[in-house]
N, C-alpha and C positions, 0 to 999 in steps of 0.2 A: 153412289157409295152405300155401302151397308148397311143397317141403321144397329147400334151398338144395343145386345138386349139388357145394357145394366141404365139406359136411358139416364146418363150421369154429367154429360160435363156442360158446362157454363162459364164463359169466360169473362170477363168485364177488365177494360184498357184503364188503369186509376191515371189519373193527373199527374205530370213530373212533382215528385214529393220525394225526399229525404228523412228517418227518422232514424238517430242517435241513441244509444245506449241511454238510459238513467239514471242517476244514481238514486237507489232507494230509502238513503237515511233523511232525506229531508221535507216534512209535508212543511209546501208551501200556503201563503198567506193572500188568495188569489180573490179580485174582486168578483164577488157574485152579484149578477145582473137583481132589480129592485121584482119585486111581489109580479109585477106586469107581464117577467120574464120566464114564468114557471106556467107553463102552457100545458092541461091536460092534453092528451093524446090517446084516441080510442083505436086500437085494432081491428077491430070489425063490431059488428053490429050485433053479437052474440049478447045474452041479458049478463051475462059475469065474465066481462075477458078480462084478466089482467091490463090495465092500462099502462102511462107511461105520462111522467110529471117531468117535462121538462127545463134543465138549470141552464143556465149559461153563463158562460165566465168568461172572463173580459183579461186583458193586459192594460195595464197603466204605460207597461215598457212602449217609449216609440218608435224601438227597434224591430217589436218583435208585430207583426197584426195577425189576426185571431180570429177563428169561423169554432167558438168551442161549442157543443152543444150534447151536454150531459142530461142521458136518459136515469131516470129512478122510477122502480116500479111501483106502484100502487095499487091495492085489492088481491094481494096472497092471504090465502086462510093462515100461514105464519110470521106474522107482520115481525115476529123476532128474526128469523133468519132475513126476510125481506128487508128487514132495516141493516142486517150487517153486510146484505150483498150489494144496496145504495151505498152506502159507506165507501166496498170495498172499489166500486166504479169511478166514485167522484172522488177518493184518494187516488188513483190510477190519471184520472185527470189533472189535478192538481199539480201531482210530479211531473208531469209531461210540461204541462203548462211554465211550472217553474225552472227544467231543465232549457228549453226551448229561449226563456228568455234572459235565461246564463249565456249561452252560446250565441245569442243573436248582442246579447252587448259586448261581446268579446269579437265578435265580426267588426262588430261597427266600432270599436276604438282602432279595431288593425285596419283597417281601411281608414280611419283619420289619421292615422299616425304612417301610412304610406303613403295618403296623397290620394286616394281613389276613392269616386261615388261609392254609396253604401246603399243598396234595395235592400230596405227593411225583410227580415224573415218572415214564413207566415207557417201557422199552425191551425190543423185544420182537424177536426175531433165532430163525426158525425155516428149514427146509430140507425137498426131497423129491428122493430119488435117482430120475430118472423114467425113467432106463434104466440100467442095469445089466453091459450091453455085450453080452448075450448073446441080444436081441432083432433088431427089424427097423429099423434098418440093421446088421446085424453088428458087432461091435468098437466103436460107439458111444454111451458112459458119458456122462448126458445129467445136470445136477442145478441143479434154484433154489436162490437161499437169498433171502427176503422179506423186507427190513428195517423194523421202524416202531414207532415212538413218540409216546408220550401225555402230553397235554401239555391233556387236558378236551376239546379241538375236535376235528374234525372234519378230516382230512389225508391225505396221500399215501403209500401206502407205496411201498418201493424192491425192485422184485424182479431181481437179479441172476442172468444164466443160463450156465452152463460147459458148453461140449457141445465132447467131447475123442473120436478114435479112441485104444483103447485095441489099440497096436502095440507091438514089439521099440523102434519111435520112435514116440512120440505126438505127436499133431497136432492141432491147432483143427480144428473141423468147422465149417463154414460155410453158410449157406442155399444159396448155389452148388453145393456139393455134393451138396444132397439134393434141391435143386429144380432144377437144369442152370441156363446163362448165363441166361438169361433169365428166373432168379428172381424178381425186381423186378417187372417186369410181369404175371408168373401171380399174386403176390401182392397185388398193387397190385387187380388187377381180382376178385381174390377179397370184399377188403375192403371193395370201393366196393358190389360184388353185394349183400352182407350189408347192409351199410349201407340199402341203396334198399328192401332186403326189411323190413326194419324201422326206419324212421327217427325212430322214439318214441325210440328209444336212441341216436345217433349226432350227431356236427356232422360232417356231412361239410364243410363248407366248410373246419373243420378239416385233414381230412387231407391233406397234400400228396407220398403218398407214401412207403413204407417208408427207412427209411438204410440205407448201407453195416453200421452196427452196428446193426443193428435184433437185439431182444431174443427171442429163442425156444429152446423146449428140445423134445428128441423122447422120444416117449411113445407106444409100442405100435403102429409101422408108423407114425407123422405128426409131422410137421413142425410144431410150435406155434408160431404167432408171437404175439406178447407186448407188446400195448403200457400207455405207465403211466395208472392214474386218471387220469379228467380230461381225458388227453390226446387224445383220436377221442366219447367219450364222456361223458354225464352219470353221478353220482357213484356213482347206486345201479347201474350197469352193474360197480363195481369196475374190475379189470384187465381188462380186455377181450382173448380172448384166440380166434384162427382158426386150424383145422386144418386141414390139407392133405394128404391120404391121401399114404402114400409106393409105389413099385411094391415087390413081395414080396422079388424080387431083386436089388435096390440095394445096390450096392456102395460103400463111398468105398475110393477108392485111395488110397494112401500117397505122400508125396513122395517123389521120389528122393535117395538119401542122396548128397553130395556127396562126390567122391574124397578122399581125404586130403592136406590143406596148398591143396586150392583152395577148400575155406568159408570161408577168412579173409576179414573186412568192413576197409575201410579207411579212412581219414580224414584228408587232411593239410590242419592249416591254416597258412595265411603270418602272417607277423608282424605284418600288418594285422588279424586275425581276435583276436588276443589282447591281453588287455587288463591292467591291476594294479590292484589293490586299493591304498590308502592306508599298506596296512602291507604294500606290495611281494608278495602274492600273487599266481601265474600267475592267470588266470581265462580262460574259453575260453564262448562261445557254445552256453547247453546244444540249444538247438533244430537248429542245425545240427550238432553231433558226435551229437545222439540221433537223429536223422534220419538221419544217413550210415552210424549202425552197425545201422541197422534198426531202430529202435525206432518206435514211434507216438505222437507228444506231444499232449498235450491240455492247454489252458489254462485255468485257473477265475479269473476279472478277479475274481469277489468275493471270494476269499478268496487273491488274489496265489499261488496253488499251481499247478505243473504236475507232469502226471503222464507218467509215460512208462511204457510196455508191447511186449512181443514175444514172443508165445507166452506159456507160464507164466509169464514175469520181469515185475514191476511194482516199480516205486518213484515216488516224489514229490519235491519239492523246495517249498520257501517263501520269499518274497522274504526280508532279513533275521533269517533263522534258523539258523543254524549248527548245524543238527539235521538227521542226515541215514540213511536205515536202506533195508537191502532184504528186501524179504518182511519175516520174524518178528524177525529179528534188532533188536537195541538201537539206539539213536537213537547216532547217534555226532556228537561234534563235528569239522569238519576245519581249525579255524584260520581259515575267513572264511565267513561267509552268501552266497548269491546275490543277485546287484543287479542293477538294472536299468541300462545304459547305455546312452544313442543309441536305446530303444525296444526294446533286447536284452537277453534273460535271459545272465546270467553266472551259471558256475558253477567254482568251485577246480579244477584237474588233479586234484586229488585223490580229486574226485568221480568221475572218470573212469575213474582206477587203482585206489582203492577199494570204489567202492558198483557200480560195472557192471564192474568186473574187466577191465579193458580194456589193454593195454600203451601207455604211452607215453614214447616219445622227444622230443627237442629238437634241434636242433642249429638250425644258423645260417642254415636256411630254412623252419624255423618248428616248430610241433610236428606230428608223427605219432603216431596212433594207430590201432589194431588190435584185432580181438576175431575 
């Protein structure tokens, strides 16, 4: 056989694992393993790699059993955004953790309540730092974490990928950045290549195509892109995963840092945009105020959650939930749930000034807001 000149695929067979939608309104309350359990983790033997402090969290449930093991990075020049991207991984676990042991007690009363043995669920949540920042591309700290859970069949796992330049400012690394504008297509034609060379393993009718967030990490001079079970491929293919050699001296630039009092994001809605709740709460349109301060919304129709993200920062919202948190922090209540009206997500001002730290004013032409 040939040998393929984009020198990309990689296959690995995961374990029978099932994993479930989430619902995003709820950080749970999950026991973390004692001081003993937080294990430095060196990359290589480079004198400044990014290392890795690992947590583990535990289930009380004795339905559900548990292999968690949460990476947080340590030794980024911006320990601010480094603390909000530990945040944003160990909230990710957390929800996972606390959905998993919803559904494994609701297994296990229906199986007492029909008469049949119950095999505890298992939840399995592992990680690999696959650059270190002291590789090729320079300054860029590259890391998975593979989410999945057993439930007897035969399922998907979820592999999450974080690829940060580790600068005085850190910054998302992007396929654009390592493969130039015209990422999409060098990619695109990579995978279709691989595809035609071996089409035992592939649907191509499948592919239509990388996304803007398509899933990849970098790992020893290349670009890995990462797509899920199931998704380009049949089962025993796994993750399906193409390398794309990177050049030796590939740089990513940093953004330019904004003068001071001109990064302010702004927001003004009119008195038409706002709405009240039954018990007289402001409420504001979270899609357009998340949108205007920069953020990226994403909607989930099954389980009524939107999630919003920008750079490090993530949080969630749930239609009637009055449970609201960012990153690690506690579930907080603000006095009213989000609702939907007219086909529009509402969310309390509160949400705004509290959970995205945002400044807001009122006056008699409607609210402004600022971050």
């Amino acid at each position: 056989m040939k040998k393929n000149p984009w020198n990309m695929l990689k296959m690995g067979v995961v374990s029978c694992a099932v994993l479930v939608s989430v619902s995003a309104s709820v950080l749970p309350v999950a026991s973390i393993a004692s001081a003993d359990s937080v294990v430095p983790i060196s990359a290589t033997t480079s004198a400044v790699p990014v290392v890795i402090k690992e947590v583990v969290l535990t289930s009380k449930s004795t339905d559900l059993t548990t292999n968690i093991k949460v990476p947080q990075l340590s030794g980024m020049l911006d320990t601010k955004y480094q603390d909000e991207l530990n945040n944003i991984i160990l909230s990710h676990a957390n929800k996972d953790l606390a959905s998993w042991e919803k559904d494994a007690a609701e297994a296990a009363a229906a199986a007492k309540d029909k008469g049949y043995t119950y095999r505890p669920y298992g939840l399995t949540i592992v990680y690999t730092l696959k650059s270190d920042g002291t590789g090729n591309p320079s300054g860029v700290v590259s890391l998975t974490v593979t989410t999945y859970g057993e439930t007897g069949g035969t399922g998907m796992p979820r592999v999450d990928t974080y690829n940060v330049l580790n600068a005085a400012a850190a910054q998302r690394v992007t396929l654009q950045d390592l493969l130039g504008a015209d990422y999409k297509a060098t990619i695109d034609a990579g995978v279709i290549a691989k595809m035609e060379e071996e089409p035992q393993y592939f649907f191509k009718d499948q592919f239509k195509g990388i996304s803007s967030e398509q899933g990849f990490y970098v790992e020893k001079g290349a670009a890995v892109v990462v797509f899920p079970k199931y998704a380009i491929a049949a089962g025993v293919a796994g993750s399906p995963e193409f390398r794309f050699v990177l050049p030796n001296d590939l740089t990513i630039k940093p953004n330019p840092t904004p003068l001071p009092g001109t990064d302010k994001v702004k927001v003004d809605l009119a008195p038409v945009d706002v709405e009240q709740n039954e018990d007289g709460v402001t409420l504001v349109p979270f899609r357009k105020v998340a949108e205007g301060l920069g953020y990226t919304v994403k909607w989930n129709q099954d389980t009524y959650a939107a999630e919003l993200s920008k750079g490090a920062q993530w949080t969630s919202v749930s239609v009637g939930k009055d449970s609201y948190f960012f990153a690690k922090m506690a579930p907080v209540a603000l006095g009213a749930a989000p609702v939907i009206l007219n086909d529009t997500l509402y969310v309390p001002t509160k949400f705004v000034s509290d959970i995205l730290k945002a400044d807001v004013t009122i006056d008699s032409k409607g609210i402004h807001i600022a971050q």
